[in-house]
C-alpha positions as CSV (number, residue, x, y, z in Angstrom):
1,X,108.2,-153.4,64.3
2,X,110.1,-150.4,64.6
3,X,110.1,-149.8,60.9
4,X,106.4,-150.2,61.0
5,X,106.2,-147.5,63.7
6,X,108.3,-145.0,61.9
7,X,105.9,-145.4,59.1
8,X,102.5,-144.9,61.1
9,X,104.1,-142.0,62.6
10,X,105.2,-139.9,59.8
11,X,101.6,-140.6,57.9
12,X,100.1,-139.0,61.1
13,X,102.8,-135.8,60.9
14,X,101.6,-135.5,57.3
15,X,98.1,-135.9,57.9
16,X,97.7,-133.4,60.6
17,X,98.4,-130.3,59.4
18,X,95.6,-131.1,56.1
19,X,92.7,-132.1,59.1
20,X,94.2,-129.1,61.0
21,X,93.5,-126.3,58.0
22,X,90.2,-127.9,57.0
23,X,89.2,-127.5,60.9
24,X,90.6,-124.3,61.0
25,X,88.3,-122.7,57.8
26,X,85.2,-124.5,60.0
27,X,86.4,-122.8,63.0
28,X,87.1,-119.0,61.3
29,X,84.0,-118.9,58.9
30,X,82.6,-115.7,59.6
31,X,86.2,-114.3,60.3
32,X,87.3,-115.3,56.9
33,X,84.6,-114.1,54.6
34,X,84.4,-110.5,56.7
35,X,88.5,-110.2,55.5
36,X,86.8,-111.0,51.7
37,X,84.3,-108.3,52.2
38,X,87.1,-106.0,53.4
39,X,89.4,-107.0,50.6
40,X,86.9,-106.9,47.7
41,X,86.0,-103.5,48.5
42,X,89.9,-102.4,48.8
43,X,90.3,-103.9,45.7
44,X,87.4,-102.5,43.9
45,X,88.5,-99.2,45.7
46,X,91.7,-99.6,43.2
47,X,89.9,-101.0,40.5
48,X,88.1,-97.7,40.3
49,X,91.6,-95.8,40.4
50,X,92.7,-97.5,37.7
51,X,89.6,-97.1,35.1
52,X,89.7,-93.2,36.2
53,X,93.4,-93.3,34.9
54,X,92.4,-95.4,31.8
55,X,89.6,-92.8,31.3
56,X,92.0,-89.6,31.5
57,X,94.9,-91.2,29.3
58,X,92.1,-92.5,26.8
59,X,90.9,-88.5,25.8
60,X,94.4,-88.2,25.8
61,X,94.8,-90.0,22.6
62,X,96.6,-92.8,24.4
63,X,96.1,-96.7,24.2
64,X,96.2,-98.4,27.3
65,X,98.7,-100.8,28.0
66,X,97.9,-104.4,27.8
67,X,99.0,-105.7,31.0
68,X,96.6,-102.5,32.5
69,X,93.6,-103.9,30.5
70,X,94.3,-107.6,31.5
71,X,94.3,-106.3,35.1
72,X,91.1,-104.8,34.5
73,X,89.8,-107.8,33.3
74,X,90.7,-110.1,36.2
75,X,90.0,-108.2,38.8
76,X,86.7,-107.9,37.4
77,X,86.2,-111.3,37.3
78,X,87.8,-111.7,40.8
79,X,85.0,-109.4,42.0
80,X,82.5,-111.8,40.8
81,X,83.2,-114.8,41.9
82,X,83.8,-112.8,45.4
83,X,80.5,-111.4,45.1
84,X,78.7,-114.4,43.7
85,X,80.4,-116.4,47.3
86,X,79.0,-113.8,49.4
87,X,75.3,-114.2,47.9
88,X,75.8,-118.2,48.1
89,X,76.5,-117.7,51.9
90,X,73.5,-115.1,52.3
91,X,70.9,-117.3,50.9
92,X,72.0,-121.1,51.7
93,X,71.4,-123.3,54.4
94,X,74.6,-121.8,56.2
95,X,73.5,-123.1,60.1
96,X,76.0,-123.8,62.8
97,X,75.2,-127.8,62.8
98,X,75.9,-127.4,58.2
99,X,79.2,-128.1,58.8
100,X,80.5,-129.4,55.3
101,X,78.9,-126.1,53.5
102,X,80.4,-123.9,55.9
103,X,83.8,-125.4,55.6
104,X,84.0,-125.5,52.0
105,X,82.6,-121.6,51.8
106,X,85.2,-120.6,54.2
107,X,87.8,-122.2,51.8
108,X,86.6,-120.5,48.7
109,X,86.8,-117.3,50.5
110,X,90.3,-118.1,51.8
111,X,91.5,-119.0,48.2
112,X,89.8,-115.7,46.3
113,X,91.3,-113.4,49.4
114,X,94.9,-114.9,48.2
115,X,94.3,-113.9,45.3
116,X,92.7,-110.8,45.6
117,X,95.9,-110.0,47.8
118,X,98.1,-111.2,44.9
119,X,96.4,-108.4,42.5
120,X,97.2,-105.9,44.8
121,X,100.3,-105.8,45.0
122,X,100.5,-105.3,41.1
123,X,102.1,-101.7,40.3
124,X,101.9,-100.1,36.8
125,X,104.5,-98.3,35.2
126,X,102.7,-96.3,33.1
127,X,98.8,-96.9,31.8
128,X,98.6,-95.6,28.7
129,X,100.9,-94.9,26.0
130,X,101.2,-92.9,22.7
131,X,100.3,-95.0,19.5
132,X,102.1,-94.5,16.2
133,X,100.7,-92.2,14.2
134,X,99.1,-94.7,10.9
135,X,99.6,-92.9,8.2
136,X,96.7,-92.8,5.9
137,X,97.1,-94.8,2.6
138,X,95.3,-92.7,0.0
139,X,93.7,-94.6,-3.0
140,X,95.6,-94.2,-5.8
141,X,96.7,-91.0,-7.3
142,X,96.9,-89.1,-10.4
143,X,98.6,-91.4,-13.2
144,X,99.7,-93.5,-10.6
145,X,98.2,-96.9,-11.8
146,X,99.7,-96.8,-15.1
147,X,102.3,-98.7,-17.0
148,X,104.7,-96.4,-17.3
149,X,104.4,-95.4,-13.4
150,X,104.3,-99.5,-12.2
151,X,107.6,-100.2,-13.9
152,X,109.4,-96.7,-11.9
153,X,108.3,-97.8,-8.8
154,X,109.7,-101.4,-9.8
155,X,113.1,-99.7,-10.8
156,X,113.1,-97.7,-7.7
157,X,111.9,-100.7,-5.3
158,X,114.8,-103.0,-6.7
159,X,117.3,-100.4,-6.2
160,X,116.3,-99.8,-2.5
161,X,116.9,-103.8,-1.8
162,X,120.4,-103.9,-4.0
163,X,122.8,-104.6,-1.7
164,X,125.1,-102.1,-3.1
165,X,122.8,-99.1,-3.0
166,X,123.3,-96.2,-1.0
167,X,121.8,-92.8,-2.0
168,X,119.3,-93.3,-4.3
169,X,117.7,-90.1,-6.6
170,X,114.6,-89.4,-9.0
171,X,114.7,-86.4,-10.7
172,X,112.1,-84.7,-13.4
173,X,110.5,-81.7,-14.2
174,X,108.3,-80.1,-12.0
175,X,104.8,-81.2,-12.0
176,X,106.1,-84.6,-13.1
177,X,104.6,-86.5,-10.5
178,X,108.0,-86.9,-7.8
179,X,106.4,-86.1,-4.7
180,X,103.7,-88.8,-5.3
181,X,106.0,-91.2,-6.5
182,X,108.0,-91.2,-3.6
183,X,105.1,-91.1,-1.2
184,X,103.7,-94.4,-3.1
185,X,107.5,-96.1,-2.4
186,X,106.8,-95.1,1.4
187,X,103.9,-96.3,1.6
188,X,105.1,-99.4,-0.2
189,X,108.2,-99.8,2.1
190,X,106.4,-99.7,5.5
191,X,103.7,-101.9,4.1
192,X,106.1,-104.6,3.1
193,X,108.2,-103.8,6.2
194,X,111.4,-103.4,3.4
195,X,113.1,-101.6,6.3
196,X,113.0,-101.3,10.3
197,X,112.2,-97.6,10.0
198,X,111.1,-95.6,6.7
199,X,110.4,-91.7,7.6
200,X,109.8,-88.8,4.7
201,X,110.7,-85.4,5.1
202,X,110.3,-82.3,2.4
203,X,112.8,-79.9,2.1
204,X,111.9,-77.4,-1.0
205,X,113.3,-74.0,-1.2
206,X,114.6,-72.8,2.1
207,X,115.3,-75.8,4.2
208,X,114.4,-75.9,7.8
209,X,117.2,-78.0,9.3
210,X,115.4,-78.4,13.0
211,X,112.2,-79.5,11.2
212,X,113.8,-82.2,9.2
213,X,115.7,-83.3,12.3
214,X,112.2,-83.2,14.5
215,X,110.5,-85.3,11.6
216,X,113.3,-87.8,11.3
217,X,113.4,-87.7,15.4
218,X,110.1,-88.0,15.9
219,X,109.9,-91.6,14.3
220,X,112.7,-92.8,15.8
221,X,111.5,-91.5,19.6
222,X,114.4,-89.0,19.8
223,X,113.5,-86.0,21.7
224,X,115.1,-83.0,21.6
225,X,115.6,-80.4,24.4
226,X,116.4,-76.9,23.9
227,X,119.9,-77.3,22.4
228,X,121.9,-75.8,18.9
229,X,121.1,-77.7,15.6
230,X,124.8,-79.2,15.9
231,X,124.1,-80.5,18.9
232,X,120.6,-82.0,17.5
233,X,122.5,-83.5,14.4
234,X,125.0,-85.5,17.0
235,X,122.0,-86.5,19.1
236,X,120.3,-87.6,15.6
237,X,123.2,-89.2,14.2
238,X,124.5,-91.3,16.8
239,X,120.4,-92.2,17.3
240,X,120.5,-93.1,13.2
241,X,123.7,-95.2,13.8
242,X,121.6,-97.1,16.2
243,X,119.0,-98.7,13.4
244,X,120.1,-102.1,11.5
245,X,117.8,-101.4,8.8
246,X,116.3,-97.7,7.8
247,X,115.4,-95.5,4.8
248,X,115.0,-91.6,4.9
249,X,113.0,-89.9,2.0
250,X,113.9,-86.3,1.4
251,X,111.7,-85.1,-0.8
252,X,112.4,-82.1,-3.1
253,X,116.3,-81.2,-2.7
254,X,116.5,-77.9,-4.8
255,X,119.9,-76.8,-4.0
256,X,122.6,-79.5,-2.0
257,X,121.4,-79.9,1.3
258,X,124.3,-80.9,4.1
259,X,124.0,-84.1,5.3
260,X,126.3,-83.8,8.1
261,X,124.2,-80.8,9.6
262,X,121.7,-82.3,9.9
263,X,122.4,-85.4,11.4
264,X,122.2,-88.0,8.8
265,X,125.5,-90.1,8.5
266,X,127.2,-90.6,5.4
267,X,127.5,-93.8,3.5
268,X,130.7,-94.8,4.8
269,X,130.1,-93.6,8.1
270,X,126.7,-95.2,8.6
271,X,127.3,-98.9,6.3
272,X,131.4,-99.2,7.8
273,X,129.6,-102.3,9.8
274,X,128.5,-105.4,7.1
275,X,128.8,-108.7,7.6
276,X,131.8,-110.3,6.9
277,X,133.8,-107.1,7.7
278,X,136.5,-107.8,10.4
279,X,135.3,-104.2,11.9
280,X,131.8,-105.8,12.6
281,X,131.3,-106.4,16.6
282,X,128.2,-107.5,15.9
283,X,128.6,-110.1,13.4
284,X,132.6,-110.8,13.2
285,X,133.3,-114.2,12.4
286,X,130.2,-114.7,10.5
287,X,131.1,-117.2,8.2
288,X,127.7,-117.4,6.0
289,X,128.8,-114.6,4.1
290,X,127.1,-111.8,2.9
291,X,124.5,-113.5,0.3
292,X,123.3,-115.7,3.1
293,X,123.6,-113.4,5.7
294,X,121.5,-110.5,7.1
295,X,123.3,-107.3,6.2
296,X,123.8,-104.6,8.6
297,X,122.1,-101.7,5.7
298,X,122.5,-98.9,7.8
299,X,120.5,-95.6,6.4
300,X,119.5,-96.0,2.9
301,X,118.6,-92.5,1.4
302,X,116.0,-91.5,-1.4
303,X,116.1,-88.0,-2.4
304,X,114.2,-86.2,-4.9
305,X,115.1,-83.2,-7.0
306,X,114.7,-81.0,-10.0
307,X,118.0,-81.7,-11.1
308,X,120.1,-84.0,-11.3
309,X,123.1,-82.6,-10.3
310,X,122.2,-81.9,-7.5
311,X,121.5,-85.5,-6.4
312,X,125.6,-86.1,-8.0
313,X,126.2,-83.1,-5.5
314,X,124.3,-85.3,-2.8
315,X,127.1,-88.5,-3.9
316,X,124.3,-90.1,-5.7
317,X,125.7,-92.7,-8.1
318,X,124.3,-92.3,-11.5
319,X,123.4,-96.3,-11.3
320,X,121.1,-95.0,-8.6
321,X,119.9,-92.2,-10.5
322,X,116.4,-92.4,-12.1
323,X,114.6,-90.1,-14.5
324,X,110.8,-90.0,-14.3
325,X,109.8,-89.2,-17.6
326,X,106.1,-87.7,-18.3
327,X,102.9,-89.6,-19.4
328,X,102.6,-90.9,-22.8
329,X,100.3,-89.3,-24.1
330,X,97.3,-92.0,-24.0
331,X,98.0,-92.0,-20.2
332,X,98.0,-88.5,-19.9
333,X,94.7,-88.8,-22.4
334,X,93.0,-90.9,-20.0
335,X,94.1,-88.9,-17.1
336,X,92.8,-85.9,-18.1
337,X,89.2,-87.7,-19.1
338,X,89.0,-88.7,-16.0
339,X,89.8,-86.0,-14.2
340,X,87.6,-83.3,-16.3
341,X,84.4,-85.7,-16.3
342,X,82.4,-85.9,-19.0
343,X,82.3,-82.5,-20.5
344,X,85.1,-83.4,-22.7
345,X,82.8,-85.7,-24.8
346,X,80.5,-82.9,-26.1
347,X,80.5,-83.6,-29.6
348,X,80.5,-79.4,-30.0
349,X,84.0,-79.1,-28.7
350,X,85.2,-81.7,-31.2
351,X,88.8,-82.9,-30.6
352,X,89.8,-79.2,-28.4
353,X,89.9,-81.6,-25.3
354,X,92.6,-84.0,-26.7
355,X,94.5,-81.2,-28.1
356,X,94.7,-80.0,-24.3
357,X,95.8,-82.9,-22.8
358,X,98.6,-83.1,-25.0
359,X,99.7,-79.9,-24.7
360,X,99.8,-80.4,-20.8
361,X,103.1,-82.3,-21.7
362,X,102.6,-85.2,-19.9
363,X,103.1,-83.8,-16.6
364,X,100.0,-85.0,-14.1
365,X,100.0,-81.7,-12.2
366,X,99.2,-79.4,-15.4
367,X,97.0,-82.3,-16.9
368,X,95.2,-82.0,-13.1
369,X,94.6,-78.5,-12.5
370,X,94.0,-77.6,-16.3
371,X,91.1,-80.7,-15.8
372,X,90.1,-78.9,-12.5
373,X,89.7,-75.3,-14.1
374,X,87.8,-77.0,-17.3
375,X,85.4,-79.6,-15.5
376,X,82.6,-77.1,-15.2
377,X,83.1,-75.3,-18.4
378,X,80.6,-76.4,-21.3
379,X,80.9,-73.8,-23.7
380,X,83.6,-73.6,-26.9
381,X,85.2,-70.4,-26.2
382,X,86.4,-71.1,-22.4
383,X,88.2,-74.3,-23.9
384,X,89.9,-72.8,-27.0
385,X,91.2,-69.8,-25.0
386,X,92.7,-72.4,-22.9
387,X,94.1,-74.3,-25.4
388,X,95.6,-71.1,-26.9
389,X,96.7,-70.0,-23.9
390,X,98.6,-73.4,-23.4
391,X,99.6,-73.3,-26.7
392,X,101.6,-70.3,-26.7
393,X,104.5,-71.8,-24.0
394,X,107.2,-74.0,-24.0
395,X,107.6,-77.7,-22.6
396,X,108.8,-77.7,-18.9
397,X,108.0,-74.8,-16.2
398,X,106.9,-72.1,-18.2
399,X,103.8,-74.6,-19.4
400,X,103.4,-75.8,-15.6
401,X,103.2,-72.0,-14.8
402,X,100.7,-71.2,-17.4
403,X,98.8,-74.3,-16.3
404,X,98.4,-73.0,-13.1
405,X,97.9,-69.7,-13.9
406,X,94.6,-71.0,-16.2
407,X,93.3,-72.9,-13.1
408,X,94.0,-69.4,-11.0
409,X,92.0,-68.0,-13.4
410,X,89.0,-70.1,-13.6
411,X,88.8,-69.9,-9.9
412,X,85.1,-68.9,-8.8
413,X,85.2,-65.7,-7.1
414,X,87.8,-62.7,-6.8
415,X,87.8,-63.9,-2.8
416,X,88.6,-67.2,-3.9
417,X,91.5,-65.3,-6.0
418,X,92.3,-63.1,-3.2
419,X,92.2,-66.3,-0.6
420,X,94.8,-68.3,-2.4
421,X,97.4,-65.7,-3.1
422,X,97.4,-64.9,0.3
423,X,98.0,-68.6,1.8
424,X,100.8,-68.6,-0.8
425,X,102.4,-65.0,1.3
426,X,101.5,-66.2,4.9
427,X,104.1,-69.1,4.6
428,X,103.5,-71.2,7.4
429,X,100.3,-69.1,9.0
430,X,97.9,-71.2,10.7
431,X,94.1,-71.2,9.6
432,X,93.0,-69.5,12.8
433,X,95.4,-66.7,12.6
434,X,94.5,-66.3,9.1
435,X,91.1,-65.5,10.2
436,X,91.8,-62.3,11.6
437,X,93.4,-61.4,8.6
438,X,90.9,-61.8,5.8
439,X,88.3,-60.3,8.2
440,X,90.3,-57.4,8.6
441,X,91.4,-57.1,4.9
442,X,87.3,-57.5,4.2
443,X,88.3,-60.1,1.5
444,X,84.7,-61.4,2.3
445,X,82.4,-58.9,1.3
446,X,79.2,-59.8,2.6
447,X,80.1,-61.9,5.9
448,X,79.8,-60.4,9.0
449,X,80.4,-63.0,11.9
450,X,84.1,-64.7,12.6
451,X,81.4,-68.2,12.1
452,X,80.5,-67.4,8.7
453,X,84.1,-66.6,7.9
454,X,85.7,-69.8,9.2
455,X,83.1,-71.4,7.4
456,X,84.0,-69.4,4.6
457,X,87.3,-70.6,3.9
458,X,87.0,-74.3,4.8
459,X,84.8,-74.2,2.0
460,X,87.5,-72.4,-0.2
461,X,90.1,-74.9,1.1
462,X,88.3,-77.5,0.3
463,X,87.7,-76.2,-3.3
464,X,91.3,-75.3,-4.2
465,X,92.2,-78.7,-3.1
466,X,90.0,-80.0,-5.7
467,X,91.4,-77.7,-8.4
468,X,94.9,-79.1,-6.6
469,X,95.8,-75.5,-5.9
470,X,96.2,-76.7,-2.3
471,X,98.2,-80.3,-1.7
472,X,95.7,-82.6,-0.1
473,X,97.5,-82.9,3.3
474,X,95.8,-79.2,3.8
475,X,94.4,-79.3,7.2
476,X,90.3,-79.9,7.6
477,X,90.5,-78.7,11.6
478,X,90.7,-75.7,13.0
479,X,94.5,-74.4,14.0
480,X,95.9,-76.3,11.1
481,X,98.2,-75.1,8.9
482,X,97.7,-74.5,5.0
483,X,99.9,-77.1,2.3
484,X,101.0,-75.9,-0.8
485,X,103.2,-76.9,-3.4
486,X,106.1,-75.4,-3.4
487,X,105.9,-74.8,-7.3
488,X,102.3,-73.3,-7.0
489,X,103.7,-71.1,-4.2
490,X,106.2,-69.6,-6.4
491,X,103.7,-69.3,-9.6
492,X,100.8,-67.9,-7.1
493,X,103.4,-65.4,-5.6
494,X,104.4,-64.2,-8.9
495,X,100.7,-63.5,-9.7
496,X,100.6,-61.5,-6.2
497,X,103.6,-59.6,-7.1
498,X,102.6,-58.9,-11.1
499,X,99.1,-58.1,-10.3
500,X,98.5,-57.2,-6.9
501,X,101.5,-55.2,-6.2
502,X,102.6,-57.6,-3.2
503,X,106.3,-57.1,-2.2
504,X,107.8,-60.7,-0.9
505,X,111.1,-61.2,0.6
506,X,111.3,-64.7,2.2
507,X,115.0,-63.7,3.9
508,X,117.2,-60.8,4.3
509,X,119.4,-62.2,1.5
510,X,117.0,-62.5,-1.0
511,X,116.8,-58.9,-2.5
512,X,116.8,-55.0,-0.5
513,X,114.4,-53.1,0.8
514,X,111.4,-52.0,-2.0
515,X,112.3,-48.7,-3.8
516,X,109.9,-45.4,-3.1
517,X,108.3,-46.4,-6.4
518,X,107.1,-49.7,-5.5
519,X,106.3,-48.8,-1.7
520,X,104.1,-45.9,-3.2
521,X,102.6,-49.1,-5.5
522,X,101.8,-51.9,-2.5
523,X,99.4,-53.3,-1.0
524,X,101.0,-55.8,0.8
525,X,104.9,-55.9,2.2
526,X,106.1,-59.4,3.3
527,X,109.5,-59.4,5.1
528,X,110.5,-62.2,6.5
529,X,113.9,-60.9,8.2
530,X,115.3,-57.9,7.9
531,X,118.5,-55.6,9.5
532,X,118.2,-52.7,11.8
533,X,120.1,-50.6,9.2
534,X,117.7,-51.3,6.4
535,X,115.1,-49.7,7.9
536,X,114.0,-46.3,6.3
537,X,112.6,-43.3,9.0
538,X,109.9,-43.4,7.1
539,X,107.7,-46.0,4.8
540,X,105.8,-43.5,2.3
541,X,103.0,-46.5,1.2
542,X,99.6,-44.4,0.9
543,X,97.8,-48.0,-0.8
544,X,99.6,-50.2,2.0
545,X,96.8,-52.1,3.7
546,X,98.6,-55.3,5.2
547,X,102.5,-55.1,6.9
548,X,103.7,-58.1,7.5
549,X,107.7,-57.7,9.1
550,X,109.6,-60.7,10.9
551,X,112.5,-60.2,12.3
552,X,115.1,-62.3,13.6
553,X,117.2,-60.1,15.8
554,X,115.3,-58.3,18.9
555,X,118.2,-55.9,18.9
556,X,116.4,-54.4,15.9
557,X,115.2,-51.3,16.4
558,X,111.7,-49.4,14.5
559,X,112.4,-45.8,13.5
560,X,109.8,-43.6,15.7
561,X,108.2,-42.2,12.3
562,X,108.3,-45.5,10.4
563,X,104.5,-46.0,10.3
564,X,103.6,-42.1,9.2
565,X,103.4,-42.9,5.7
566,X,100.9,-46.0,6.3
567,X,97.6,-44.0,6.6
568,X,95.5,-46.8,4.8
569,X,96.9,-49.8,6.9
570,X,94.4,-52.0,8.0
571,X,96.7,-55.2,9.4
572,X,100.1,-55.2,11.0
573,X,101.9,-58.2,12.1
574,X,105.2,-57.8,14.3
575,X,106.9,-60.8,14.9
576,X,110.3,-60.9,17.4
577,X,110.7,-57.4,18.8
578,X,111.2,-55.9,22.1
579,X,108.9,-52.5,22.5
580,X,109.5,-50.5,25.6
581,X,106.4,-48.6,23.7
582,X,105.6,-48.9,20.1
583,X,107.1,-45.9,17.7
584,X,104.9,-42.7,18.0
585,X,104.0,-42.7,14.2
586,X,101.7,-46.2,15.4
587,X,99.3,-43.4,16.4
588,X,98.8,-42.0,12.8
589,X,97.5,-45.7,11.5
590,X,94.0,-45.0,12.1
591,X,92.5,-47.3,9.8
592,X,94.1,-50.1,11.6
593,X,91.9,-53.2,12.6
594,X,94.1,-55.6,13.7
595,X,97.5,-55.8,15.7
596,X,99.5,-59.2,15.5
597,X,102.3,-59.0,17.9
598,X,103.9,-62.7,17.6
599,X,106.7,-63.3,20.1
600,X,106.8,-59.7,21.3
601,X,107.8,-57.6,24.1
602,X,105.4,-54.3,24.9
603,X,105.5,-52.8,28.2
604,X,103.6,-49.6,27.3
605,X,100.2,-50.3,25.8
606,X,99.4,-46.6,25.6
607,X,99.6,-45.9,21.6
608,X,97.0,-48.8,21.5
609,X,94.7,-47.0,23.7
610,X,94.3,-44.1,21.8
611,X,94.1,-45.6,18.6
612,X,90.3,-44.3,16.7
613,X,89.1,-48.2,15.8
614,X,89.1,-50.9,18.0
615,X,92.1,-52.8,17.4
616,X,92.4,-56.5,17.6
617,X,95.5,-57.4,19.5
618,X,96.8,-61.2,19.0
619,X,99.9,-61.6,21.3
């Protein structure tokens, strides 16, 4: 009996508290579904927060985080069920005597009000986020698809997954087709995922050791702050230690380029960790062994160059060296058909065409821009002149220059001349900024309005980047900057010097101030750098229409009558000086149109004031 009362009474205990909560959501009906109005409207209070945020980081380029968006999502549906309960208690037979609808209302708006409180209390880190830039997987370039090309990239591919490889080089002539090569292995490697982290970087002539460490960083999420490029190449290095698996192109090595400073760790620093190697912390005691084992790789290297020893100077082995011949000369055949159209099969130019293409040595970039110059050519004489003028160089550069120099030449319009050779000066000049100065140089003789002339010269970027004057990564938006190859820089400048009488000094080491001769000659002076002591008083350059002087030192001072012998200047660009007040012979360049002070300090504006023409100042 007792056993039987214990029973009974802990049935009741269990029972009450049910019959007690499903009394209590009769009793608290109206109280319960005004704390779901309150809370639906708190919550769609947030809700609204939150898609203002999304909004904001969305034109911000950022993707939105996917627990944000899942949020979104259920709160929405929370919100509707809420709102669908209130409309089911509006429009029902709800009266005091309905008491099984009321109760079960009351305990749907119990439940969604838990879990509207649950939402709430969810706090986002952050809402949006930066993608990864996708890098844009162009279709197949010059020669690319053929035979000879396939089986390089095969060579090159099989060397990146040897076990044994390190650094690993391809050299050729110029014009041979590197760049592209390696920028199809790239592409390739991140496809294929053949490493954790593939990043490409270009070097060329003067290397810019904080922009290879910023590309590099900038992959890996390493960012910088304001700190020496040794302190950079530690940050990077230990940062590049970090990665199991990783390959760094460095594109076009003309001279040896230091590892260390920049921040890339040598072989034996960076692969000292492999499996099976007692120094290993990660994988000590592994006792697969290597061949069945994942390998720690390290940073695989792939550098391209000119010459080949410079990629020995780099401590490329000659294993994993690679030479990348030229076309045969039925690919380079077919190349160049396809590239000039079908002009080369009028029957009047007889077998001229062919005899080009084979005279373009097999390299894709003469057999391309030659093509370019010739597509639009249909009578004899413009393609025999090219053939002899093709025919009168060597195999290697001095053909590559005279290739270029024909597709110069067939260029258009003397602006279009006039255009290019300029992009190739302004090394690293922004399309905006180059505005100002082809307006003020009146390259374009019958524009008036900025409009027309931004208009202008998209339309002449766009058609030296189908004569591939200009590399294809040329910027199509305003305020980007202009791509060249580095070998079509130095033919175009060249051109600029021989027949424009453009001085060029890309540093301070690269050769001395112009002599009186050749200042009386110019029409343009580039000098990037210079020293305080180099300066003459006085610049006697009567034909001197653009000045273009960046200097590295703000120490360095400008001689008061430097600018008296400048009469027909039209543009002067001033990059890193301090001016208490610009040099008093500034008031005798009264043909001046445009003032470009980059990076400058001028307290004393007055010499601009009284100048005759309205100057455009660009600070």
């Amino acid at each position: 009996m007792d056993v039987v009362t214990f029973i009974v009474g802990k049935v009741a205990d269990y029972m009450v508290v049910p019959i007690g909560r499903q009394v209590g959501y009769l009793i608290f009906y109206n109280r319960n579904l005004k704390k779901l109005d309150d809370k639906i409207k708190d919550l769609n209070d947030a809700r609204e927060r939150i898609i203002h945020s999304v909004e904001v980081e969305r034109r911000c380029g950022k993707k939105i985080e996917t627990n944000v968006v899942n949020w979104l999502k259920k709160v929405e549906e929370i919100i509707e069920n809420a709102n669908r309960l209130q409309e089911e208690s509006l429009h029902a037979n709800v009266k005091c005597s309905n008491f099984i609808l009321r109760q079960q209302l009351s305990k749907k708006a119990t439940k969604i009000t838990n879990v509207v409180e649950v939402q709430e209390k969810v706090k986002f880190d952050s809402i949006g986020y930066l993608p990864e830039i996708e890098d844009e997987v162009s279709e197949t370039r010059d020669g690319e698809n053929y035979e000879s090309r396939e089986l390089f990239k095969e060579k090159v591919k099989k060397a990146l997954k040897d076990s044994n490889s390190s650094n690993i080089g391809v050299y050729g002539l110029c014009g041979v087709g590197k760049s592209t090569m390696v920028e199809n292995v790239y592409h390739i490697a991140k496809q294929h995922k053949l490493f954790d982290v593939v990043v490409k970087t270009s070097v060329s002539n003067n290397p810019d050791i904080k922009k290879i460490q910023g590309e590099i960083a900038y992959v890996l999420g390493l960012q910088f702050d304001v700190e020496p490029i040794s302190c950079r190449a530690q940050r990077l290095r230990q940062r590049i230690k970090m990665e199991k698996n990783m390959l760094i192109i460095i594109d076009d090595v003309c001279s040896k380029l230091d590892l260390k400073q920049v921040g890339i760790p040598s072989y034996n620093e960076n692969n000292g960790r492999k499996v099976g190697n007692p120094s290993c912390n990660e994988h000590n005691g592994c006792k697969m062994g290597i061949s069945s084992c994942n390998e720690y790789n390290g940073c695989k290297l792939l550098i391209t160059s000119r010459n080949q020893d410079v990629l020995c100077q780099m401590d490329v082995p000659k294993d994993f060296t690679f030479r990348l011949e030229p076309l045969s000369a039925k690919e380079a055949w077919s190349l160049f058909q396809i590239k000039v159209g079908v002009v080369c099969k009028d029957v009047n130019l007889k077998d001229v065409p062919f005899q080009i293409s084979q005279k373009c040595g097999g390299l894709p970039l003469n057999l391309v821009t030659v093509a370019s110059a010739l597509r639009y050519k249909s009578d004899v004489h413009s393609w025999k002149d090219a053939l002899r003028q093709l025919q009168s160089y060597d195999f290697g550069d001095a053909l590559t220059c005279s290739a270029l120099e024909l597709s110069y030449e067939s260029l258009e319009s003397e602006e279009m001349k006039e255009t290019f050779l300029l992009f190739a000066l302004m090394i690293g000049v922004d399309v905006e900024k180059f505005l100002n100065f082809v307006i003020s140089l009146n390259i374009f003789k019958s524009i008036n309005t900025i409009d027309d002339a931004r208009h202008r010269i998209y339309k002449i970027i766009e058609t030296l980047k189908e004569n591939c004057l200009l590399l294809e990564s040329s910027s199509k938006t305003s305020g980007g900057k202009i791509e060249m190859h580095d070998f079509v820089r130095d033919v175009a400048i060249r051109i600029a010097r021989r027949d424009k009488h453009v001085f060029l000094r890309k540093s301070p080491d690269e050769a001395k101030w112009p002599t009186h001769d050749t200042l009386k000659r110019c029409s343009q002076i580039f000098l990037y750098g210079c020293h305080t002591h180099e300066l003459p008083q006085t610049v006697d350059a009567p034909n001197l229409k653009l000045f273009f002087l960046n200097s590295r030192d703000r120490s360095i001072e400008i001689p008061e009558t430097f600018f008296k012998g400048m009469t027909s200047l039209k543009v002067l660009s001033l990059t890193c000086f301090n001016f208490s007040s610009l040099p008093i012979s500034f008031r005798s360049l009264t043909n001046l149109h445009t003032l470009i002070l980059d990076f400058c300090i001028l307290e004393n504006t007055d010499a601009i004031e009284a100048l005759k023409y309205t100057v455009k100042l660009l600070r």
